[in-house]
DOGUVEX-203057 format. One line per field, with one value per residue (C-alpha): chain; x, y, z. Coordinates in nm, 3 decimals. Example, Ala and Ser with C-alpha at 12.3 -4.5 7.8 and 13.67 -1.06 7.14 Angstrom:
<recs>
keba: c(A, A)
px: c(1.230, 1.367)
py: c(-0.450, -0.106)
pz: c(0.780, 0.714)
</recs>
This chain:
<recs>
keba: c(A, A, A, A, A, A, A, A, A, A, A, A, A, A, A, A, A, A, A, A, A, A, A, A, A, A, A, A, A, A, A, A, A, A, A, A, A, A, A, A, A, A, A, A, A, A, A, A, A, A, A, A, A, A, A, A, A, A, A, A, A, A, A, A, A, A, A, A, A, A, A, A, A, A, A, A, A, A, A, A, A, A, A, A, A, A, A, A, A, A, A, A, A, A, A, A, A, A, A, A, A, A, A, A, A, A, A, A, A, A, A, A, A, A, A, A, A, A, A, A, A, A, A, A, A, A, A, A, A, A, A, A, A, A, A, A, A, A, A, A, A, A, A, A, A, A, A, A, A, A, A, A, A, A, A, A, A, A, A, A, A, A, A, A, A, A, A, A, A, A, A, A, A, A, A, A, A, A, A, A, A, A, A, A, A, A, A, A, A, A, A, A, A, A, A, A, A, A, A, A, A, A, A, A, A, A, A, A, A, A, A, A, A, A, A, A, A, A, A, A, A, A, A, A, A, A, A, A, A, A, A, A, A, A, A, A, A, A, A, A, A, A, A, A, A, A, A, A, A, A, A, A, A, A, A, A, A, A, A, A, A, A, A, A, A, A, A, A, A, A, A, A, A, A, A, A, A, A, A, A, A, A, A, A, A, A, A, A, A, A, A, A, A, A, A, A, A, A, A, A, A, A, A, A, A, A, A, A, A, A, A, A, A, A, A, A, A, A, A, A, A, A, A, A, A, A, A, A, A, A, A, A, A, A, A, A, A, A, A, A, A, A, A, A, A, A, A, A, A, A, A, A, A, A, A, A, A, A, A, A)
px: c(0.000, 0.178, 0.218, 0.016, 0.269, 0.272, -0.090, -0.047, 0.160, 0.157, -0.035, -0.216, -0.599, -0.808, -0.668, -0.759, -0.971, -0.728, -0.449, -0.668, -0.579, -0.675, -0.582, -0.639, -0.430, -0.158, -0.194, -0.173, 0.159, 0.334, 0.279, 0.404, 0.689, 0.817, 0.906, 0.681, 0.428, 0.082, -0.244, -0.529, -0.379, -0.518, -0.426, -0.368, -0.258, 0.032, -0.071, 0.259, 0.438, 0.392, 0.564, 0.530, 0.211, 0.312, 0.114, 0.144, 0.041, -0.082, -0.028, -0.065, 0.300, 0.366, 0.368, 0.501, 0.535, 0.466, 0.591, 0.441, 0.494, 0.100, -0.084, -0.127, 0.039, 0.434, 0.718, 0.980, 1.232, 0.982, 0.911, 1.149, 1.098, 1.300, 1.593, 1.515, 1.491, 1.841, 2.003, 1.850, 1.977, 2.306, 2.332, 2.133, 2.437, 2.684, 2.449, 2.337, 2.038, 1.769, 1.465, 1.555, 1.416, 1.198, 1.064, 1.099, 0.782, 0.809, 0.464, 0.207, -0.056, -0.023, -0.115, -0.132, 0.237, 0.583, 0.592, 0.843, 0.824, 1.041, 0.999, 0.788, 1.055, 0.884, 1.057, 1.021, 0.929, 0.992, 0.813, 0.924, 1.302, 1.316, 1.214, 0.943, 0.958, 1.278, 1.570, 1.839, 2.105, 1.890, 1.855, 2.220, 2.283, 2.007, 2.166, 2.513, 2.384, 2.209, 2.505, 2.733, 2.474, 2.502, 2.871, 2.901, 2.670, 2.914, 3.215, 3.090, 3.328, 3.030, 3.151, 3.219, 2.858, 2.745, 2.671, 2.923, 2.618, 2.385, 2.462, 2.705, 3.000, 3.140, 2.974, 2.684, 2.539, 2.524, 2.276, 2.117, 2.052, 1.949, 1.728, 1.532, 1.481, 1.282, 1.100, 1.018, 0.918, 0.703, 0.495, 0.514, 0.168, 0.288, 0.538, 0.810, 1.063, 1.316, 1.295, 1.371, 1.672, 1.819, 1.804, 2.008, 2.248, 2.302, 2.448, 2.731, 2.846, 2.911, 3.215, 3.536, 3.480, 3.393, 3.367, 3.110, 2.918, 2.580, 2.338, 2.052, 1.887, 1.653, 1.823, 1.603, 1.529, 1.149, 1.274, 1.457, 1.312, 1.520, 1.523, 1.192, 1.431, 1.796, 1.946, 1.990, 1.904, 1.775, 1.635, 1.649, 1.402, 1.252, 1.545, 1.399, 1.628, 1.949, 2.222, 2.577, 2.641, 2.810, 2.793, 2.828, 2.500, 2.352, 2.518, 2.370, 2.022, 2.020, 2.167, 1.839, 1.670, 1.853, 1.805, 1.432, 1.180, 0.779, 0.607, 0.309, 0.428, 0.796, 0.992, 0.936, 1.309, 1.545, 1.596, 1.520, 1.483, 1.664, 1.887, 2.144, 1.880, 1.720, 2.065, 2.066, 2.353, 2.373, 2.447, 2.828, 2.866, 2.661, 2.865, 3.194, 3.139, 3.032, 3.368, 3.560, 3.411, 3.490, 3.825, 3.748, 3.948, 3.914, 3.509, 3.293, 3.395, 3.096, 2.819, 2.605, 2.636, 2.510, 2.231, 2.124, 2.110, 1.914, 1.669, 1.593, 1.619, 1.349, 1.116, 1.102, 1.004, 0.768, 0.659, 0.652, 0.408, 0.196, 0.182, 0.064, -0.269, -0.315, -0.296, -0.485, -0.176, -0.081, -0.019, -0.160, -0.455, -0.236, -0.056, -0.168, 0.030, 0.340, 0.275, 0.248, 0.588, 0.747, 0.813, 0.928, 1.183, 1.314, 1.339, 1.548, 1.750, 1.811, 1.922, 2.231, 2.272, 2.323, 2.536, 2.751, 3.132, 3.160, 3.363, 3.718)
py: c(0.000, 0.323, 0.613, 0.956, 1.131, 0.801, 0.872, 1.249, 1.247, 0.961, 0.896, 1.138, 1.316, 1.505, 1.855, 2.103, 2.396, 2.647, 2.460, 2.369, 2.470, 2.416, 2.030, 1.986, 2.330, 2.191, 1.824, 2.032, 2.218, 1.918, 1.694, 1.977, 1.977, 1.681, 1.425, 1.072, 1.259, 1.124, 1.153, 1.055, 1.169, 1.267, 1.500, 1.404, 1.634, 1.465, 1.464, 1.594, 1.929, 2.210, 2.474, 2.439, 2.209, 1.884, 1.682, 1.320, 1.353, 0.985, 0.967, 0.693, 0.737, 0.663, 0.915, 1.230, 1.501, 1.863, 2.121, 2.463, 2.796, 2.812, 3.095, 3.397, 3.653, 3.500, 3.603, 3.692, 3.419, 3.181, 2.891, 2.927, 2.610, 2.777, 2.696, 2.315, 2.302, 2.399, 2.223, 1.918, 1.931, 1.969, 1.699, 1.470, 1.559, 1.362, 1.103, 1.211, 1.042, 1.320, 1.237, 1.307, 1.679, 1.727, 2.023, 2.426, 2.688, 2.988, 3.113, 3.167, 3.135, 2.735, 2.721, 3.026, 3.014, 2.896, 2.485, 2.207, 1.866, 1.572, 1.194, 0.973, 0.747, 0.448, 0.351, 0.376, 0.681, 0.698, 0.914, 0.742, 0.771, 0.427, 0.268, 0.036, -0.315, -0.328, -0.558, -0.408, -0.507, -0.312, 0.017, 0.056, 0.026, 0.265, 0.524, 0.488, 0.511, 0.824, 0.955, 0.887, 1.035, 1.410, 1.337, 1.299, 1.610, 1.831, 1.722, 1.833, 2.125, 2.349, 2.572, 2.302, 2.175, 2.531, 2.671, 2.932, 3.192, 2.957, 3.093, 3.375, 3.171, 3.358, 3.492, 3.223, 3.188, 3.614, 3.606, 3.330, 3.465, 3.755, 3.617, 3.393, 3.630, 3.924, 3.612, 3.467, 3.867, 3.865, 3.619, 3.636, 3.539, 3.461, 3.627, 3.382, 3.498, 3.225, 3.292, 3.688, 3.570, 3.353, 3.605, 3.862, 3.590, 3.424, 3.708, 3.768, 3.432, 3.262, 3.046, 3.196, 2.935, 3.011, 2.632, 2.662, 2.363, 2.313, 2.228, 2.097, 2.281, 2.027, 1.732, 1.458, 1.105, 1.154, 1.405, 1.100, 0.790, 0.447, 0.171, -0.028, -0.388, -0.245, 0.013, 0.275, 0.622, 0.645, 1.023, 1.282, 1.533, 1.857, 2.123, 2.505, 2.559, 2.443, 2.702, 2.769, 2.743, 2.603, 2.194, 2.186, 2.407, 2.155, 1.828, 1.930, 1.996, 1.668, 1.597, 1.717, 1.382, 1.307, 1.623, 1.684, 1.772, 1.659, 1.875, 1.915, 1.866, 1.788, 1.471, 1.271, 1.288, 0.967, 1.091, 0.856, 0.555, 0.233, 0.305, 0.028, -0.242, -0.074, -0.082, 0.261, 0.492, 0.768, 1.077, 1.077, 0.767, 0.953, 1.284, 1.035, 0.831, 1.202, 1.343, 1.027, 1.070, 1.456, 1.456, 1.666, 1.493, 1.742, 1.658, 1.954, 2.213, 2.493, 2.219, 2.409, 2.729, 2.489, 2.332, 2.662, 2.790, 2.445, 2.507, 2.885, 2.851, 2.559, 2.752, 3.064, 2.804, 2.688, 2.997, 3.104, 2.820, 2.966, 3.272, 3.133, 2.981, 3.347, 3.455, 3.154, 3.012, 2.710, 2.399, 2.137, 2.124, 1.979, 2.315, 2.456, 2.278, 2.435, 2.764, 2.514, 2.394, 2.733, 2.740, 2.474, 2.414, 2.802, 2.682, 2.415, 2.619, 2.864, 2.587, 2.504, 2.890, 2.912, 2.592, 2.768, 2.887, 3.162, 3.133, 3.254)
pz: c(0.000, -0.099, 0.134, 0.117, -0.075, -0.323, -0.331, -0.415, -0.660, -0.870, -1.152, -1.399, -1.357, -1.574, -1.711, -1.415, -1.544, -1.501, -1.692, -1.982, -2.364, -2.708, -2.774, -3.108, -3.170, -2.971, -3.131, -3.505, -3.346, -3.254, -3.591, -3.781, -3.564, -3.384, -3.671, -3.675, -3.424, -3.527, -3.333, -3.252, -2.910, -2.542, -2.301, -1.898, -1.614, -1.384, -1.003, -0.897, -1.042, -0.806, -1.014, -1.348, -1.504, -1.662, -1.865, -2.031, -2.413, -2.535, -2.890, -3.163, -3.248, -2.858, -2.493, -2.475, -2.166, -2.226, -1.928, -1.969, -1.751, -1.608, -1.709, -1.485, -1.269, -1.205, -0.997, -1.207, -1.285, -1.161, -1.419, -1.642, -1.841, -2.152, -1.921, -1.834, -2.225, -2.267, -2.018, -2.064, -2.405, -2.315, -2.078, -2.325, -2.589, -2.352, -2.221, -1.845, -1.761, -1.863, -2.122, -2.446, -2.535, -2.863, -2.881, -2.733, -2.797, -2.706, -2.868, -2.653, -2.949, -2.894, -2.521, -2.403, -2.252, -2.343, -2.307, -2.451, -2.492, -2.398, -2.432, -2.151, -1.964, -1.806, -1.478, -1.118, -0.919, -0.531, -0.353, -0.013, 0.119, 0.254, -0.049, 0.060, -0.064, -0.165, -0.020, 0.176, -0.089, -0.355, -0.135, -0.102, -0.459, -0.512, -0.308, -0.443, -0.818, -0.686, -0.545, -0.857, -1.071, -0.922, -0.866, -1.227, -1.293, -1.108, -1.246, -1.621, -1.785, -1.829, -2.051, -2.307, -2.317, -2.462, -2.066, -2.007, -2.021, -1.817, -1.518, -1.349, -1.178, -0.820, -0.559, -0.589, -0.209, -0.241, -0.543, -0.372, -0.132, -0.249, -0.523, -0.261, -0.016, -0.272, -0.343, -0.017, 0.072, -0.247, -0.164, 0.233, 0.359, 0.724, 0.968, 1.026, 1.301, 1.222, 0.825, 0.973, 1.093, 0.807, 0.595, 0.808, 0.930, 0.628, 0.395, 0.632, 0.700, 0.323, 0.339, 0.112, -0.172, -0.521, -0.681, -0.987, -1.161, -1.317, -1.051, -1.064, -0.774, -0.645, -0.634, -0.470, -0.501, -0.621, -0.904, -1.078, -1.250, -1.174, -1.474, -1.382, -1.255, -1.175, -0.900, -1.101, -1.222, -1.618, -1.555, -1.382, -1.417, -1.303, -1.402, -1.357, -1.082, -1.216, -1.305, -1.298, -0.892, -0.650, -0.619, -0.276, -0.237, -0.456, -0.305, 0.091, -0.035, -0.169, 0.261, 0.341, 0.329, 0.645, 0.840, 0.708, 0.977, 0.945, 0.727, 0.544, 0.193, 0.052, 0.074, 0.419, 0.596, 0.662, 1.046, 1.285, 1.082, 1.115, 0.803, 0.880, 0.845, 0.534, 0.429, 0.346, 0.387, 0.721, 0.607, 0.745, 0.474, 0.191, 0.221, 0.218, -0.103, -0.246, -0.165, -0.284, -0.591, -0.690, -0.468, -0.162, 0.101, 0.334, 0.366, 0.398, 0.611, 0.716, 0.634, 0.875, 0.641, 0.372, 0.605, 0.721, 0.337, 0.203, 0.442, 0.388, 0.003, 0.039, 0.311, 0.022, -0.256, -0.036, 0.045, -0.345, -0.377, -0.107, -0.256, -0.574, -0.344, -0.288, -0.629, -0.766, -1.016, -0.720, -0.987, -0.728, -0.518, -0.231, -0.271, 0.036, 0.202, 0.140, 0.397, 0.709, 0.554, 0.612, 0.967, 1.093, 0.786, 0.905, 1.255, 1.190, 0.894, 1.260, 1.490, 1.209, 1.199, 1.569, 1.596, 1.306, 1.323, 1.105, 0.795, 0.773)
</recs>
């Protein structure tokens, strides 16, 4: 029996009414311009998707996914799935695991916003960390596949796979920062004391390393597809965040899934379960076969810094989400979830603070 967040998000539902569009326009669109598309084809909504709608397009000539900005007032930068477009095509040019990419429009006269369209991978979702059913033997191999995969993502020369303008290497955490904080005041719905304090403790305490990679910005285990029989990762989807940044920003949000509190929405935490039975890694052993693999020997000094970041940068998505409730764009109707989220990921983003030394 699958969890509640297995519930949630998996599978596909009728096109909501605010994320409907012309199908037979769009159906025209693609068979003029994705070669050996032929209809007669169907439209469904995916369950999960909180930011940008994302839809499963059944087709004669086989199953497609279309990702659209939704339609509506946006906060600027939000959504951008122009972006995912381009860097999934670059990793797809030197065989990452990402769906191959077919198709970019940028004319809002198809769908009323800018969409693209990438192939359907059939595989296996997790939407639960301890990976329920599975042996112990096939857990750890899970995780290590998981953790070679975004190893291998940061070691790419970016500039060679067409990215040098992706993204503005140096002073990363700063812009961050910045960026996620006019955001979370944007759409601020709730007076969080904690969140208050992140974002005036934070900006002065960003450790004196300028490392740049292409990140994938939300780097968890239910934003990847595994091959439907073996431990390991064929896709890895859901790219609007990623940018030229710094991969150890990226590397200890993926941490999170050991230090994760209860909350309402978002990816149910590893703490406190009996991870050496499930035979799945602690997060002392993650980190390690992480650094083995891109040669930091020395570990990862200020991981509080990066703890204390995750966790504010995740609280202002959430509260983005929130925000969009308000305004009536939210892409799920579990979306109102994310503003009880808010707190008590800031309240444990302000314990790491406090525990912090400050960078030299």
């Amino acid at each position: 029996m699958g969890s509640r967040r297995h519930e949630q998000n998996t599978g596909t539902r009728d096109v909501s009414e605010a994320h409907r569009f012309d199908e037979q326009r769009l159906f025209a669109y693609l068979a003029e311009h994705i070669d050996g598309f032929d209809g007669p084809s169907s439209v469904r909504q995916f369950k999960g998707g909180q930011s940008n709608p994302t839809y499963r397009i059944d087709a004669a000539s086989g199953r497609y996914v279309l990702r659209r900005k939704p339609p509506g007032k946006l906060l600027k930068s939000a959504h951008a799935v122009d972006r995912e477009f381009r860097v999934i095509s670059a990793l797809h040019s030197v065989d990452f695991p990402v769906p191959r990419p077919l198709l970019l429009c940028e004319d809002d006269a198809v769908i009323g916003t800018t969409f693209f369209v990438m192939e359907f991978v059939e595989g296996r979702i997790f939407w639960d960390l301890d990976l329920p059913g599975l042996e112990p033997a096939e857990r750890t191999a899970i995780y290590d596949n998981v953790n070679a995969t975004i190893a291998r993502l940061h070691s790419f020369d970016y500039q060679t796979l067409g990215l040098g303008d992706f993204g503005k290497p140096g002073n990363y955490f700063a812009r961050q920062i910045s960026r996620w904080s006019g955001q979370y005041r944007a759409s601020e719905t709730q007076s969080v004391e904690s969140m208050d304090a992140l974002l005036e403790w934070l900006p002065d305490n960003i450790p004196d390393d300028d490392s740049a990679s292409i990140v994938h910005g939300d780097y968890r285990l239910d934003n990847m597809i595994l091959h439907p029989t073996e431990p390991r990762v064929i896709a890895v989807l859901d790219w609007e965040l990623s940018t030229i940044g710094h991969p150890l920003a990226d590397f200890t949000y993926h941490l999170m899934s050991w230090q994760m509190p209860k909350i309402s929405m978002g990816s149910i935490g590893l703490s406190g379960l009996p991870l050496e039975d499930l035979g799945i890694p602690d997060e002392d052993q993650y980190l390690e076969w992480y650094c083995g693999r891109t040669g930091r020997a020395d570990g990862i000094p200020y991981r509080n810094f990066y703890s204390a970041f995750n966790l504010f940068r995740l609280a202002a998505i959430l509260q983005g989400i929130a925000g969009r409730v308000r305004d009536g764009t939210a892409a799920s109707a579990h979306a109102a979830q994310a503003e009880e989220s808010v707190r008590p990921l800031a309240d444990l983003g302000w314990r790491f603070a406090s525990a912090s030394r400050r960078p030299r």
